[in-house]
N, C-alpha and C positions, 0 to 999 in steps of 0.2 A: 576142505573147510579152512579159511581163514586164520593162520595164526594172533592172538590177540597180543596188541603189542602194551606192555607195561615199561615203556621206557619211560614215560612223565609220572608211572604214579610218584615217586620218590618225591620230584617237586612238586606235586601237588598234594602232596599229604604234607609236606614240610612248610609249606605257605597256610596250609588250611589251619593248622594248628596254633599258631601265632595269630591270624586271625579269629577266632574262636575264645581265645582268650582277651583279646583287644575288646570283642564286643560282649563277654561276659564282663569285663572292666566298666566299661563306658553305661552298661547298665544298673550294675551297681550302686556307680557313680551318681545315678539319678534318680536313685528311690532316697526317699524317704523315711528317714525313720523316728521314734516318735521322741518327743524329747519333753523331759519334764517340765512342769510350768515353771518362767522365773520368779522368783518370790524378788518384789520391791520393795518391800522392806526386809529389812535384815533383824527386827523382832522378831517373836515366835509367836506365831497366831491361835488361840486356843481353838480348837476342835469343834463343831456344834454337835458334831455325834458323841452322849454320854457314854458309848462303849467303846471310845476309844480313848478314853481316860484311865480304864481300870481293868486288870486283867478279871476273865471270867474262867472260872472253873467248870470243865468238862467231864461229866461223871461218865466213866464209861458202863457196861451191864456188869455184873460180877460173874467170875468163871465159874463158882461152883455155888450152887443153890445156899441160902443162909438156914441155918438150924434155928 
């Protein structure tokens, strides 16, 4: 039986690895990500939704039953 020769793993684990990271780079690079709208004016726009004008109160259940 054929002895298996591992003299190249070294350089080919040491090249792959560098490469691996080049093309986890370069993909990155080329996504997208989402970016909030510009506002062109620099007033401040009021809301058309009325619940985001004023905080709403959240009543949770009560822990212990009321007498």
């Amino acid at each position: 039986m054929p002895q298996l020769d591992t003299s190249t793993w070294f350089i080919t684990i040491t090249t792959m690895l560098p490469t691996l990271y080049l093309i986890t780079q370069l993909k990155l690079l080329n996504t997208s990500y989402y970016k909030p709208p510009s506002q062109k004016n620099s007033n401040k726009q009021t809301p058309d939704n009325h619940w985001q004008l004023k905080w709403t109160k959240i009543y949770l259940p009560y822990s212990q039953p009321q007498r």
